[in-house]
N, C-alpha and C positions, 0 to 999 in steps of 0.2 A: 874770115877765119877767126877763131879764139885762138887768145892769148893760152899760152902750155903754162900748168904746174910743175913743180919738181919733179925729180922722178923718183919712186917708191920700190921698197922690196918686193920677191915675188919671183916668178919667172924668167921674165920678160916685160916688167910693166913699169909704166908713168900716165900720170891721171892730164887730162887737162881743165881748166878753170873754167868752164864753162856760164856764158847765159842760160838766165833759166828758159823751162819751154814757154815757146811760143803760145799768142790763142789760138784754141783749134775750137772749132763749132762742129758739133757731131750730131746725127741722127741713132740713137740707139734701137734701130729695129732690127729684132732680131729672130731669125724661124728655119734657119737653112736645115735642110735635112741633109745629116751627114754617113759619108760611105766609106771610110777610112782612119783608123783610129778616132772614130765621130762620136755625136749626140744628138739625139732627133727633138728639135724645139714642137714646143708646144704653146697655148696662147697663153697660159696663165702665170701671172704675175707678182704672185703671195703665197709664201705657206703659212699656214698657220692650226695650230691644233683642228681636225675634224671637228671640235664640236664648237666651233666659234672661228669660223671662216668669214676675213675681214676682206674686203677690196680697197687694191692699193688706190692710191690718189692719181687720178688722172696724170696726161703730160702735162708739163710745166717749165719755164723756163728756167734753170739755177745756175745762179755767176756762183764761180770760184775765184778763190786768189789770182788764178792768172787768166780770170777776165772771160774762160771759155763757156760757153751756153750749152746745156743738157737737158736731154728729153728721156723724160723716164718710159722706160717701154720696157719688153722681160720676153724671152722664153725660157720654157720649164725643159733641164735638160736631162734625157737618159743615153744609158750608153748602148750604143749599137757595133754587130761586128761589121767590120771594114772590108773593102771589097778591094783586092787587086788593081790598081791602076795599068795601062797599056805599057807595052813595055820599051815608048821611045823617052818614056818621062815619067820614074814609078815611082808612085806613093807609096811607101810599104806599108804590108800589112801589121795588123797589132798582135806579134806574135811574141813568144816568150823568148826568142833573142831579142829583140826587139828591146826590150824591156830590162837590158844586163845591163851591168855598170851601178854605176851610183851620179845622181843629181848633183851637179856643181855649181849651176844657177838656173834661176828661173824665172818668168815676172809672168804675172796673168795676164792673159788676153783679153781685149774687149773690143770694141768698136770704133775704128779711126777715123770714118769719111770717107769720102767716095778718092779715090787716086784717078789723075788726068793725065795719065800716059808713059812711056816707059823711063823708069828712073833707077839710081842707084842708090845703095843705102849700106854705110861705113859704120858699122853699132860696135858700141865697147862696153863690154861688161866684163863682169868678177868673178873670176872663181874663187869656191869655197873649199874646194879638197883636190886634191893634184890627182893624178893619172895619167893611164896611157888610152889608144881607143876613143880619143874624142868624137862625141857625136854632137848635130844640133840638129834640134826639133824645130819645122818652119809649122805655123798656122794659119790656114783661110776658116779658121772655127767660123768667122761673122760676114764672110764672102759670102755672095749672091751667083758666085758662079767662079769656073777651076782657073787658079791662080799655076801663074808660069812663072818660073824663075830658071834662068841658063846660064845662071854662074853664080857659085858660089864658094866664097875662099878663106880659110881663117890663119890669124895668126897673132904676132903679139907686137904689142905697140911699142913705139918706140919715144912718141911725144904727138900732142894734137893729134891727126889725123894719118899720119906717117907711122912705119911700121918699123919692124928692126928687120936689117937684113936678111934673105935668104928664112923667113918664118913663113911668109903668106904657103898655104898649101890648098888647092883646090878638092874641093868637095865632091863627092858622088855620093847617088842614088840610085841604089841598085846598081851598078856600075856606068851610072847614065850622070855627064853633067847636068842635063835639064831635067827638072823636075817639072810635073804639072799635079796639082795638090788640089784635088776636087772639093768644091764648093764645103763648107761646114765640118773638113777634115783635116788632120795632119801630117805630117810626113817626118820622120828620122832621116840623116844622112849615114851612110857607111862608116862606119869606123876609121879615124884615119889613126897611123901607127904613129904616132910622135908625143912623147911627154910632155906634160904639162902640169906646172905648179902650181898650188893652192896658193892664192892672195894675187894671181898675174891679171893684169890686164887685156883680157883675149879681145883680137876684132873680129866678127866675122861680118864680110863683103859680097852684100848681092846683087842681083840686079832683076828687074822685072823688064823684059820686052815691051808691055803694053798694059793700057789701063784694064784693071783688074774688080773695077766697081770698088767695094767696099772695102777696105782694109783692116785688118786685124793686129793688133799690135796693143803698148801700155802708152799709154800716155804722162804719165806724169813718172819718169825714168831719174828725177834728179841726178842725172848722166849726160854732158853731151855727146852725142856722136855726131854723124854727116852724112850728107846724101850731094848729088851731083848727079848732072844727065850724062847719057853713055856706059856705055862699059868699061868702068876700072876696078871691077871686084879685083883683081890679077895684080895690079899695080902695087906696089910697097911706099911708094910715095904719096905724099897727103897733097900734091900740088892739083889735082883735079876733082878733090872734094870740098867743094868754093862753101855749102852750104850746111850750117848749124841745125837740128833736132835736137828736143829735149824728149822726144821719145824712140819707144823702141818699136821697131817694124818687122812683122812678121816673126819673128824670132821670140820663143818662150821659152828654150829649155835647151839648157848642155847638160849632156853627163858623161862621164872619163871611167875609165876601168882603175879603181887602187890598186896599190903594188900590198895593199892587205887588206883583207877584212873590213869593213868598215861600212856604215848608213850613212842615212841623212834626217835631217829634219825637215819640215817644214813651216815656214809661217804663215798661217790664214788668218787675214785679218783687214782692215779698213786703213786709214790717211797717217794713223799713227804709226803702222808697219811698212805703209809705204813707202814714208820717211820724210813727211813735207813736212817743212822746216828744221831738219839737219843741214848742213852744209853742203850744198850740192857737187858729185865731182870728187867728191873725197869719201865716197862709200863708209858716210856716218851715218845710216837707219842704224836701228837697234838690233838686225839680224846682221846685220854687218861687222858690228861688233861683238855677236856671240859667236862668229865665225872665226873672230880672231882667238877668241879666246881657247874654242875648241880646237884650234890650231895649235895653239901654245901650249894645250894641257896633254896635247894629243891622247883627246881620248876615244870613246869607240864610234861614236858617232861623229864626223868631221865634214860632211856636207848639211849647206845651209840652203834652205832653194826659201826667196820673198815672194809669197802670192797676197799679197797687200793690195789695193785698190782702195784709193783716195774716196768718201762717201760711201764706200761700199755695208751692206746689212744684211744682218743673217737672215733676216727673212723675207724680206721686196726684194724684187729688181730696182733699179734705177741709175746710180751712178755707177754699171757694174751690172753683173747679172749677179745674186745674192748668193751668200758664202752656202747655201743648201744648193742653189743651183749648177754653181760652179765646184763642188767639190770634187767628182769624179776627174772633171778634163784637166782641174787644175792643179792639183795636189794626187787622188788615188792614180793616177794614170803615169805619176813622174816615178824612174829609176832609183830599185835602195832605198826607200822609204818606208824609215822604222817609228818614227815618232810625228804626228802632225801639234801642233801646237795653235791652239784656237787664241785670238784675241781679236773678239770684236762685239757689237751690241750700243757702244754711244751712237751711234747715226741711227737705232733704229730707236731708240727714245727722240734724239733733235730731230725726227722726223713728224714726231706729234700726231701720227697714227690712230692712237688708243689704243698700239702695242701695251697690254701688262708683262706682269713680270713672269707668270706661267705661260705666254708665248714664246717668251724669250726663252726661260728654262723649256718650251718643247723644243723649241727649235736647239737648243745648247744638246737637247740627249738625243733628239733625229742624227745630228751630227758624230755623235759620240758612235750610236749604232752601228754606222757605217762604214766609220773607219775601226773599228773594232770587225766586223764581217770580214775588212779586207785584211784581217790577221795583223794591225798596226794601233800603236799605243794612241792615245790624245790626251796632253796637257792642256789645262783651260788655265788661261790668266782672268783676274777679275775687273770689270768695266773699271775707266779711270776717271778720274773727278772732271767735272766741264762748268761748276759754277760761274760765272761772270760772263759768259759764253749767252749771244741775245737769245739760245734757241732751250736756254735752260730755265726751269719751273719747278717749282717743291714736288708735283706730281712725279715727274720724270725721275728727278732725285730718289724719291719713295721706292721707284721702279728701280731703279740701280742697287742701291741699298738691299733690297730685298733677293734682286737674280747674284750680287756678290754674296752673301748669305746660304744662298744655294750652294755656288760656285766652291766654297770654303769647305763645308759642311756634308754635303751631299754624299763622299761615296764616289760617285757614280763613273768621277773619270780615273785615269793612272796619276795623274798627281794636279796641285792646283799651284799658279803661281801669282804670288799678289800682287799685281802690277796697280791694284790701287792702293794698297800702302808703301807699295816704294816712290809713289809721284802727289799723293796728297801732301798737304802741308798738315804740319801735328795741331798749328791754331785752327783751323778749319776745313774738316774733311772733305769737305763737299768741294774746295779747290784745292787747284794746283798749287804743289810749291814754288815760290816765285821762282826761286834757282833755278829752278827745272825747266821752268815755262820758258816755250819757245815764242809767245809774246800775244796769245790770241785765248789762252785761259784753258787748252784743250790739248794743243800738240804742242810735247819737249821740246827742247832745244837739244843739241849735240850731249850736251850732258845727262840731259834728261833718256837719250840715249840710251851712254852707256850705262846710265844706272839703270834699264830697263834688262838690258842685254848681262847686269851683274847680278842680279837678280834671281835669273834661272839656275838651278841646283843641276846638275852637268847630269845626276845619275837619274834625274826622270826622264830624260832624251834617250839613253841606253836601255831603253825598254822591249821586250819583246812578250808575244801573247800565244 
């Protein structure tokens, strides 16, 4: 077990100190066809302008900081209507209850490895705005086949793995404990009637019967939570969750009903949103910090949902399926979502492609387009400095230079926010402020944070179209 942190404001919450994650070795194939709040993959693995269609780089092996091996692979995804599940275990459909409330958190799905059999899993995350009506969204988006889950339970922690009395409350679906959430889909839970604070600690407890192939989930969660064999989603006690995760399983999305009015944001973005290298455990990414603030200012928009993915690129698959690929399941599909907020584009320069900068701007207005269709504002921040970084070049540089230039100047979205002049240094633009740098020339530290998160002007979030 991990050692507990203090305990914090909020609901019901205390954080614990967690190790960080474990290695995980993944295969990223990905093509499931989905029938329920789904996306029907396809093979192809790049966008890029029609008139200059590049092919991404074969698979390849890439270590990360924490040592784990990725295989680049992609599908191209559309959204398809959902079909009914049977009714001793239902998926629901993607309908417009469905779809009420407001986004209180959320982390992107991708691909987690194949699961060996039936297990439980004790996840703790954040909420961003309080309500009543909690739901959570499970996902087999990267299943090879229908995922079961028969218990499922949320409530507010109390320290570690241990909950606060009398909070755990069991979940339904459709008024069914068991869910089965067909292959490449996902599922809502029922509304349960108990309030809940913005800033709390909520756990939610499930469990799978049986191995489920491929799992869906985030990996790199700077969160611990737990997992343990048998069934103790039910339990309020942390005495049978012997084992540590640093990511999140099956679980992408809470949203709660406000007691007024109110949106959400979202953040799409890459490893800098994701929050690697903030302080793990102590919910310091940079949307974590603009959650607080937008707490404190209480203003119109109060939910924050993180679809960040560490290496992730607007336009390949690879570490991630790319911000054009995943935009619908990840961001257009979540509750109350009035503003999305773009920051990403350095991993698709360190990738060394011979992406230019007019891909990069296609790909920046493909994105704008879309979320503008779906009736919702887009803020673009601009690429951040990466000099000293082995994967940086004057060419790449030239490319950043030129797509922030766009970014500033262009028009073309509801507002711009310069996330490369709050994190350069004034001696030399092309890097990071040392203050800021979180020690690799590329990702913030804690500070660099929340100077990212102090940054945003509160009234391009309040936007509506």
């Amino acid at each position: 077990m991990t050692r507990t942190g203090a305990a914090r404001g909020g609901a019901w919450p205390t954080r614990a100190a967690g190790r960080r994650p474990p290695t995980e070795v993944r295969d990223r194939r990905v093509g499931a066809t989905m029938t329920c709040v789904g996306y029907a993959g396809t093979s192809r693995t790049v966008l890029m302008p029609p008139r200059q269609v590049r092919r991404a780089p074969g698979p390849r092996a890439r270590t990360g900081r924490f040592g784990r091996v990725r295989r680049v692979a992609a599908a191209l995804l559309t959204a398809v209507v959902c079909q009914s599940a049977p009714a001793r275990a239902t998926a629901l459909p993607a309908s417009a209850e469905q779809a009420s409330g407001v986004v209180t958190w959320a982390a992107s799905a991708d691909r987690m490895g194949e699961t060996t059999g039936a297990e439980g899993y004790r996840l703790i995350v954040h909420t961003s705005v309080g309500g009543d009506d909690l739901r959570v969204r499970l996902s087999n988006a990267f299943g090879d086949r229908p995922l079961t889950v028969d218990s499922v339970y949320a409530g507010v922690r109390s320290e570690g793995a241990a909950l606060r009395p009398g909070s755990n409350r069991p979940l339904t679906f459709g008024g069914a404990r068991t869910v089965v959430v067909p292959e490449g889909a996902a599922a809502w839970s029922d509304p349960l009637p108990a309030p809940l604070r913005a800033g709390t600690d909520l756990v939610v407890s499930l469990h799978t019967p049986a191995a489920a192939g491929p799992a869906t989930g985030h990996l790199l969660a700077m969160q611990t939570s737990y997992t343990g064999g048998g069934d103790h989603a039910a339990e309020e006690s942390g005495t049978n969750w012997t084992r540590t995760t640093g990511s999140w399983w099956y679980l992408d999305a809470v949203s709660v009903q406000p007691s007024r009015s109110t949106g959400s944001v979202v953040a799409l973005g890459d490893s800098l949103t994701d929050g690697w290298h903030s302080t793990a455990d102590l919910n310091r990414r940079w949307p974590d910090y603009l959650a607080r603030r937008l707490h404190t200012a209480r203003t119109a928009v109060q939910g924050v949902a993180d679809e960040g993915i560490a290496g992730n690129q607007v336009l390949a698959d690879g570490t991630g399926q790319s911000a054009l690929h995943r935009l619908d399941r990840d961001v257009l599909s979540l509750p109350g979502v009035r503003t999305v907020f773009l920051f990403e584009g350095v991993n698709d320069l360190k990738a060394h492609t011979g992406v230019s900068a007019q891909d990069l701007i296609w790909g920046y207005r493909k994105i704008a387009e879309r979320v503008h269709a779906a009736g919702k504002c887009v803020v673009a921040a601009t690429i951040a400095p990466f000099e000293g970084r082995p994967e940086w070049d004057p060419a790449a540089e030239a490319v950043r230079r030129e797509v922030n230039r766009f970014l500033r100047t262009s028009g073309e979205f509801d507002a711009v926010t310069d996330f490369d002049r709050t994190l350069s240094s004034p001696h030399d633009s092309a890097r990071l402020l040392p203050l800021l740098d979180g020690g690799d020339h590329l990702h913030p530290d804690d500070k660099g944070m929340r100077a990212l998160a102090d940054a945003v002007d509160f009234r391009s979030l309040d936007c509506t179209r």
